[in-house]
N, CA, C and O atoms as a DFTB+ gen file, in Angstrom:
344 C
 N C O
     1  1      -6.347     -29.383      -9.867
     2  2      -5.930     -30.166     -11.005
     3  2      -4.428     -30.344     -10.997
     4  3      -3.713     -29.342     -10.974
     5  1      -3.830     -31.732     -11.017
     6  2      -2.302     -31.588     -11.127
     7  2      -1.821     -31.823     -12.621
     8  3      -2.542     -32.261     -13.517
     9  1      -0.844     -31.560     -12.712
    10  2      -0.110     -31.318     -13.753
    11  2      -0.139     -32.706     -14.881
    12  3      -0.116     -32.801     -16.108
    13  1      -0.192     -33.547     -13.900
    14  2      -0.023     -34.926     -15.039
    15  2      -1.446     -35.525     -15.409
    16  3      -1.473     -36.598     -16.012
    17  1      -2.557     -34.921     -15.096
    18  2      -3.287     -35.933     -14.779
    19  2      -3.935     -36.879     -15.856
    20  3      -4.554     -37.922     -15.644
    21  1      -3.533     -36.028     -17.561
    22  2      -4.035     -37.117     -18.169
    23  2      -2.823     -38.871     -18.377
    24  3      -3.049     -39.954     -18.916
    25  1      -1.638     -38.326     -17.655
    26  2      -0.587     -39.152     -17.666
    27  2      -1.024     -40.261     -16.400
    28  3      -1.007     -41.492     -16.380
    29  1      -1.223     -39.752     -15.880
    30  2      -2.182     -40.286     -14.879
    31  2      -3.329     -41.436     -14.559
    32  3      -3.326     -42.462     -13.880
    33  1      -4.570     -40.582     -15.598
    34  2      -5.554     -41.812     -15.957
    35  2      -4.839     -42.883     -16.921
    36  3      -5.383     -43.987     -16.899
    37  1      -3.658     -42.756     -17.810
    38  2      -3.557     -43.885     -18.523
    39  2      -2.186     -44.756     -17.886
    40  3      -1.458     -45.550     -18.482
    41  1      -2.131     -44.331     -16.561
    42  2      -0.975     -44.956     -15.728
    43  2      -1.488     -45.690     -14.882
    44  3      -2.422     -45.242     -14.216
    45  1      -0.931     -47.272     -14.635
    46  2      -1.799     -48.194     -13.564
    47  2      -0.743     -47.998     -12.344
    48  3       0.231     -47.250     -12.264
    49  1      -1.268     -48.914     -11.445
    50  2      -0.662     -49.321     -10.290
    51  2       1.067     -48.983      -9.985
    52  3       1.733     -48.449      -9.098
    53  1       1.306     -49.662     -11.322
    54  2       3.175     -50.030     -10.967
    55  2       3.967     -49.257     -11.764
    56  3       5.141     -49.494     -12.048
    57  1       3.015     -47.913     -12.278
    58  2       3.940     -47.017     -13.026
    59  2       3.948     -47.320     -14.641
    60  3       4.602     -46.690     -15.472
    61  1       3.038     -48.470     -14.904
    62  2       3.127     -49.086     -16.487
    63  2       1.813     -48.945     -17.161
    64  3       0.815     -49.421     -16.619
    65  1       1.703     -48.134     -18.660
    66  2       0.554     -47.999     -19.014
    67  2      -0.041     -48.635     -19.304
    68  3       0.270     -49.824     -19.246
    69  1      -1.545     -48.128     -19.905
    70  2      -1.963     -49.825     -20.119
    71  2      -1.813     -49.967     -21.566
    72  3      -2.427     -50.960     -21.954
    73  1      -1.232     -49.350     -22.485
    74  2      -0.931     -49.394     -23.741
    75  2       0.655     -50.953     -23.528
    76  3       0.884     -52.081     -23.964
    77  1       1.133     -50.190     -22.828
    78  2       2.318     -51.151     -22.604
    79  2       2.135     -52.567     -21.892
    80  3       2.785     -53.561     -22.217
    81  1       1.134     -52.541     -20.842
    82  2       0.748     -53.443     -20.578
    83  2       0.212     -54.389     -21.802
    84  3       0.728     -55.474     -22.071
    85  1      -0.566     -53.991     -22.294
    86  2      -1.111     -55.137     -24.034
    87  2       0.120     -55.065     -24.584
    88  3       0.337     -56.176     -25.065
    89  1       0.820     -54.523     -24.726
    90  2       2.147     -54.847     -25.801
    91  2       3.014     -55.621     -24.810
    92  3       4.016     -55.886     -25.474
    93  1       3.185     -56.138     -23.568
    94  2       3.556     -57.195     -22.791
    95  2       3.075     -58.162     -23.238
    96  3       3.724     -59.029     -23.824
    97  1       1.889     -58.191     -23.051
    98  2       0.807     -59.396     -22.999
    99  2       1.217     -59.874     -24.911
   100  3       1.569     -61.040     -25.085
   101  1       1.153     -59.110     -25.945
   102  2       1.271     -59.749     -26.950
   103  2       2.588     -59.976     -27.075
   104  3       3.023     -60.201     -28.204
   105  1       3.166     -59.968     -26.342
   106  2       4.820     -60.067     -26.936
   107  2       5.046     -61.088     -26.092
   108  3       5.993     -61.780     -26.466
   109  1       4.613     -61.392     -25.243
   110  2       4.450     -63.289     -24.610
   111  2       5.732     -62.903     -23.058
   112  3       6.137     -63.730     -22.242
   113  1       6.139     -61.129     -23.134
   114  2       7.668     -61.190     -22.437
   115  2       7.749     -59.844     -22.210
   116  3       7.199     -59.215     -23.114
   117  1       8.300     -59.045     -21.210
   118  2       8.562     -58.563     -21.073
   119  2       8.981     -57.670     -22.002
   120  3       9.936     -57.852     -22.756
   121  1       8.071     -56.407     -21.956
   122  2       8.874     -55.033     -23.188
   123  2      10.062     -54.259     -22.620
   124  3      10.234     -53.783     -21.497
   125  1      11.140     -54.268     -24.139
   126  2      12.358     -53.302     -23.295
   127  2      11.606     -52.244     -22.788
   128  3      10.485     -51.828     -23.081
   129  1      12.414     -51.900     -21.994
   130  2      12.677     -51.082     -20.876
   131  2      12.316     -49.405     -21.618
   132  3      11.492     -48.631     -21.132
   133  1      13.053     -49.151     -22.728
   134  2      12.497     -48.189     -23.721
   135  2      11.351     -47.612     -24.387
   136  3      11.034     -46.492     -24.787
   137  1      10.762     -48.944     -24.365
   138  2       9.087     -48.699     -24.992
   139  2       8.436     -47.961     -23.477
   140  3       7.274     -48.363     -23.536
   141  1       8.508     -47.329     -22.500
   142  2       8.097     -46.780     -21.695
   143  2       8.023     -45.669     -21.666
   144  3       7.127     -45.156     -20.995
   145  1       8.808     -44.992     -22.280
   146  2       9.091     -43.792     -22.740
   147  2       7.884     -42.980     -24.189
   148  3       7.732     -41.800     -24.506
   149  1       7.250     -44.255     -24.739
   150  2       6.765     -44.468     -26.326
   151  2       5.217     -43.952     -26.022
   152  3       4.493     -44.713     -25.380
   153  1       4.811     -42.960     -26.369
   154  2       3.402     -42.699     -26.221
   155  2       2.009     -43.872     -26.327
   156  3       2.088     -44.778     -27.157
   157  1       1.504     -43.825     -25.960
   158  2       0.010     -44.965     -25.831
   159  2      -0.422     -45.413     -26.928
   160  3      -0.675     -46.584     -27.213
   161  1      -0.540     -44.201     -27.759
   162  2      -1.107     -44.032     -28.750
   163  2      -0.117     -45.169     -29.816
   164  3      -0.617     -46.271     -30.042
   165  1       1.312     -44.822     -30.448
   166  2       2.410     -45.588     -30.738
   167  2       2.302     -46.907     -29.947
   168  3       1.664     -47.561     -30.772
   169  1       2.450     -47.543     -29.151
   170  2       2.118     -48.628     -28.622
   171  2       0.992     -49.441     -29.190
   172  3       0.985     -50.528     -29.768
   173  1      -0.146     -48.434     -28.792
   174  2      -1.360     -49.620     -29.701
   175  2      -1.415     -49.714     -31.138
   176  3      -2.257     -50.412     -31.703
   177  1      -0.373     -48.902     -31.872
   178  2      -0.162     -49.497     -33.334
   179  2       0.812     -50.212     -33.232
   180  3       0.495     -50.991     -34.131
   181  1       1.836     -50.630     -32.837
   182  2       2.629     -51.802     -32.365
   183  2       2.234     -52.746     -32.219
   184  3       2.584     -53.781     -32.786
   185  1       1.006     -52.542     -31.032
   186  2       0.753     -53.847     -30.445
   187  2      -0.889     -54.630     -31.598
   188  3      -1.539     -55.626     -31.277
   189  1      -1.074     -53.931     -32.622
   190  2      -1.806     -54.228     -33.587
   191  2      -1.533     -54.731     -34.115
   192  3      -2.021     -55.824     -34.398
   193  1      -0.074     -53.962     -34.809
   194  2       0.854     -54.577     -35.773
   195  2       1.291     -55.973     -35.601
   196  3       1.559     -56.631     -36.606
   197  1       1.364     -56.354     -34.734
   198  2       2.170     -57.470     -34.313
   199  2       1.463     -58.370     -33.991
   200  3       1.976     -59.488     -34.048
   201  1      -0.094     -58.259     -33.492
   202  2      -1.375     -59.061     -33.259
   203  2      -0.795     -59.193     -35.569
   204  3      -0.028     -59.992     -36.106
   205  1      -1.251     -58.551     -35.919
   206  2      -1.825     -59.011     -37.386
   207  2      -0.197     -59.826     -38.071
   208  3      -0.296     -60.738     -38.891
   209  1       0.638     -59.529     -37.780
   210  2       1.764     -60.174     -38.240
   211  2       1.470     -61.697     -37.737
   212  3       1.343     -62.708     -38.426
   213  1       1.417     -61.581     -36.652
   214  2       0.947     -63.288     -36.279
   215  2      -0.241     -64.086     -36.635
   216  3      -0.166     -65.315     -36.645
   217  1      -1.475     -63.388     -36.967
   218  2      -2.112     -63.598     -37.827
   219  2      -1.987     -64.540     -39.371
   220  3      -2.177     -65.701     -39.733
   221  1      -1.607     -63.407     -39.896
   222  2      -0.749     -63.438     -41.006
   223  2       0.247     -64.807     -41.270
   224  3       0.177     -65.641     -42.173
   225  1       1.248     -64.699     -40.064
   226  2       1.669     -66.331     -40.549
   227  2       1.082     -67.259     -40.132
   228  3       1.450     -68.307     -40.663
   229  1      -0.077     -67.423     -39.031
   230  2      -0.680     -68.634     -38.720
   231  2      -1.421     -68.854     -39.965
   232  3      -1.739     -70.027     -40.162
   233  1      -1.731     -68.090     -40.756
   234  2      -2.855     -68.785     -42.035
   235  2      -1.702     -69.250     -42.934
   236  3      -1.778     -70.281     -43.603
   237  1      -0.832     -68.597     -42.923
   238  2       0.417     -69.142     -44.130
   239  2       0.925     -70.367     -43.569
   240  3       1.428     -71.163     -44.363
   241  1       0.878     -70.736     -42.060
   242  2       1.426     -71.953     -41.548
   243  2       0.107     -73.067     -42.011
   244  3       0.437     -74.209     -42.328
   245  1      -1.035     -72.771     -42.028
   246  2      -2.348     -73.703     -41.922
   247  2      -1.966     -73.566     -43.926
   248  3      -1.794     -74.546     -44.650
   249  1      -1.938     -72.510     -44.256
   250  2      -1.941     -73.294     -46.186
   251  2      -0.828     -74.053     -46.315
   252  3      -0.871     -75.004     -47.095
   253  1       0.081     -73.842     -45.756
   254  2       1.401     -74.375     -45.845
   255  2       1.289     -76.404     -45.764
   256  3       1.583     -77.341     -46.506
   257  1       0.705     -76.221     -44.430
   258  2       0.053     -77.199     -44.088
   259  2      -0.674     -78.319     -44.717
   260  3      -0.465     -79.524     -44.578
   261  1      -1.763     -77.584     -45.590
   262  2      -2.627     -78.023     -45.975
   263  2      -1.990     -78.621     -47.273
   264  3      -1.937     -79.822     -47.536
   265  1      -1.440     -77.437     -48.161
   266  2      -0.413     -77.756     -49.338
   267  2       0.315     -79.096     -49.066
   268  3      -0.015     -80.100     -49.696
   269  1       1.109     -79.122     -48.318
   270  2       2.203     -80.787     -47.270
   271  2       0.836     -81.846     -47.607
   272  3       1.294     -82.944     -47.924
   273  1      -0.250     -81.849     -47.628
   274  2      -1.127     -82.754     -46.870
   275  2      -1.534     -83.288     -48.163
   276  3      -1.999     -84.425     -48.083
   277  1      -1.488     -82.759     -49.393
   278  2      -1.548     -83.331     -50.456
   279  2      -1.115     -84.504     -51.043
   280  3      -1.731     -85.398     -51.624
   281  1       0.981     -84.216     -50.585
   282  2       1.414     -85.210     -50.489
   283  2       0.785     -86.870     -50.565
   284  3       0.921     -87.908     -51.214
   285  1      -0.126     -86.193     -49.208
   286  2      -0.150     -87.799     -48.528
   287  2      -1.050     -88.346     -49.447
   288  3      -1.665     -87.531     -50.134
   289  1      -1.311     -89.740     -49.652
   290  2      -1.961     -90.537     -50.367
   291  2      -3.691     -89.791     -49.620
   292  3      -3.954     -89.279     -48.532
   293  1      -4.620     -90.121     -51.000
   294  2      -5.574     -89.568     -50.389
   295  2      -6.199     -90.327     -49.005
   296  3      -6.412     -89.695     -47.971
   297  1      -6.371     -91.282     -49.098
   298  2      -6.634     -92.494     -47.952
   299  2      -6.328     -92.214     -46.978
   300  3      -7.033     -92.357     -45.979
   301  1      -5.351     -91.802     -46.988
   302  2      -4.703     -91.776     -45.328
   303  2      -4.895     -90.084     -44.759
   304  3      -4.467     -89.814     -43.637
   305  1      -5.489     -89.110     -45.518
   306  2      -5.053     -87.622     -45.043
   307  2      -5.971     -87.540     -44.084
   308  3      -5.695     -86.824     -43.121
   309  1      -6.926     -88.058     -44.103
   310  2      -8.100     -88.108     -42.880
   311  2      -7.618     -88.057     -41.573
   312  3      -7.537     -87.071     -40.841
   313  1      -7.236     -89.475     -41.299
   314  2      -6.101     -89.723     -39.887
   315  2      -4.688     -88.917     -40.174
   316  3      -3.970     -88.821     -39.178
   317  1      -4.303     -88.466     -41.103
   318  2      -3.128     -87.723     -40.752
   319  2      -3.648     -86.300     -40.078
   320  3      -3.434     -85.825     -38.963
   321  1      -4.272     -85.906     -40.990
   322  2      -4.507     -84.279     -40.381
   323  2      -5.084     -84.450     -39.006
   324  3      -4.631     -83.708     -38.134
   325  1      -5.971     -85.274     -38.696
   326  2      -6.465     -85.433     -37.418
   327  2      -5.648     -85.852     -36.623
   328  3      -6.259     -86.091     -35.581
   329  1      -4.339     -86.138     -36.490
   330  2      -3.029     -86.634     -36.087
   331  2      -2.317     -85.068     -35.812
   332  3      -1.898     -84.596     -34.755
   333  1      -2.358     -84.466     -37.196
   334  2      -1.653     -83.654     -36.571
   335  2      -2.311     -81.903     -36.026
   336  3      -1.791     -80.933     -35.475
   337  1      -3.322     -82.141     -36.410
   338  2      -4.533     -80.985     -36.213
   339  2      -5.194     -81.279     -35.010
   340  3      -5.816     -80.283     -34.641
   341  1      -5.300     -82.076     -34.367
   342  2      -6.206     -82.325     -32.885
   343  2      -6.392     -80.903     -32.414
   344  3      -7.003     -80.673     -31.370
Protein backbone atom coordinates (compact mmCIF):
# COMPACT_ATOMS: atom_id res chain seq x y z
CA UNK A 1 0.00 0.00 0.00
CA UNK A 2 1.62 3.46 -0.75
CA UNK A 3 1.25 6.32 1.11
CA UNK A 4 -0.93 8.46 -1.21
CA UNK A 5 -3.14 6.19 -2.52
CA UNK A 6 -6.39 7.70 -1.76
CA UNK A 7 -4.68 10.97 -3.39
CA UNK A 8 -4.15 8.85 -6.00
CA UNK A 9 -7.54 7.34 -7.04
CA UNK A 10 -8.86 10.96 -7.19
CA UNK A 11 -5.73 12.08 -9.32
CA UNK A 12 -5.94 11.70 -13.28
CA UNK A 13 -3.38 11.48 -15.87
CA UNK A 14 -1.75 15.09 -15.71
CA UNK A 15 -1.59 15.46 -12.00
CA UNK A 16 -5.26 17.31 -11.95
CA UNK A 17 -8.20 16.07 -9.94
CA UNK A 18 -11.20 15.36 -11.13
CA UNK A 19 -12.92 17.72 -8.72
CA UNK A 20 -10.78 20.43 -10.47
CA UNK A 21 -11.19 19.15 -13.64
CA UNK A 22 -15.36 20.03 -13.38
CA UNK A 23 -14.48 23.31 -11.86
CA UNK A 24 -12.39 23.91 -15.30
CA UNK A 25 -15.05 22.75 -17.31
CA UNK A 26 -17.64 25.14 -15.43
CA UNK A 27 -15.56 28.04 -15.34
CA UNK A 28 -15.37 27.93 -19.33
CA UNK A 29 -11.10 28.57 -18.41
CA UNK A 30 -8.62 27.56 -16.85
CA UNK A 31 -8.59 27.39 -12.73
CA UNK A 32 -5.87 29.46 -10.87
CA UNK A 33 -3.17 27.66 -10.28
CA UNK A 34 -4.18 27.72 -6.35
CA UNK A 35 -7.35 25.87 -6.44
CA UNK A 36 -4.96 22.75 -6.71
CA UNK A 37 -3.96 22.82 -3.55
CA UNK A 38 -8.14 22.99 -2.42
CA UNK A 39 -9.48 19.60 -1.34
CA UNK A 40 -12.14 17.67 -3.79
CA UNK A 41 -14.51 17.82 -1.55
CA UNK A 42 -14.30 22.14 -1.43
CA UNK A 43 -14.14 22.13 -5.14
CA UNK A 44 -17.40 20.32 -5.74
CA UNK A 45 -19.14 22.94 -3.56
CA UNK A 46 -17.61 25.59 -5.73
CA UNK A 47 -18.19 24.03 -8.66
CA UNK A 48 -22.09 23.68 -7.55
CA UNK A 49 -22.10 26.95 -6.39
CA UNK A 50 -21.35 28.44 -9.47
CA UNK A 51 -23.39 25.81 -11.73
CA UNK A 52 -26.52 27.41 -9.51
CA UNK A 53 -25.33 31.09 -9.66
CA UNK A 54 -25.63 30.77 -13.40
CA UNK A 55 -28.71 29.24 -13.14
CA UNK A 56 -30.02 31.76 -11.15
CA UNK A 57 -29.28 34.59 -13.57
CA UNK A 58 -30.32 32.81 -16.72
CA UNK A 59 -34.01 32.76 -15.29
CA UNK A 60 -33.59 36.46 -14.12
CA UNK A 61 -32.22 37.14 -17.76
CA UNK A 62 -35.45 35.08 -19.41
CA UNK A 63 -38.01 37.27 -16.73
CA UNK A 64 -36.12 40.15 -17.48
CA UNK A 65 -36.78 39.39 -20.92
CA UNK A 66 -40.05 38.53 -20.87
CA UNK A 67 -40.92 41.76 -18.61
CA UNK A 68 -39.00 44.04 -21.99
CA UNK A 69 -41.50 42.04 -24.19
CA UNK A 70 -44.47 43.65 -22.79
CA UNK A 71 -43.36 46.74 -24.04
CA UNK A 72 -43.93 45.62 -27.42
CA UNK A 73 -47.34 46.19 -28.91
CA UNK A 74 -49.22 42.99 -28.45
CA UNK A 75 -49.27 42.17 -32.32
CA UNK A 76 -45.99 42.14 -32.94
CA UNK A 77 -44.46 40.06 -29.65
CA UNK A 78 -45.02 36.84 -31.53
CA UNK A 79 -42.31 37.62 -34.29
CA UNK A 80 -40.33 39.55 -31.85
CA UNK A 81 -39.64 36.91 -29.31
CA UNK A 82 -39.22 34.43 -32.07
CA UNK A 83 -36.63 36.97 -33.44
CA UNK A 84 -35.01 37.07 -30.54
CA UNK A 85 -35.54 33.58 -28.80
CA UNK A 86 -34.76 31.22 -31.88
Amino acid sequence: MGTGSSTDARTGAGGESEALRELTEALGAPAPPGLAAVPPEELGVLTRALHARRETRAAGLNDAAEEALKLVPALARGPVRRILFR
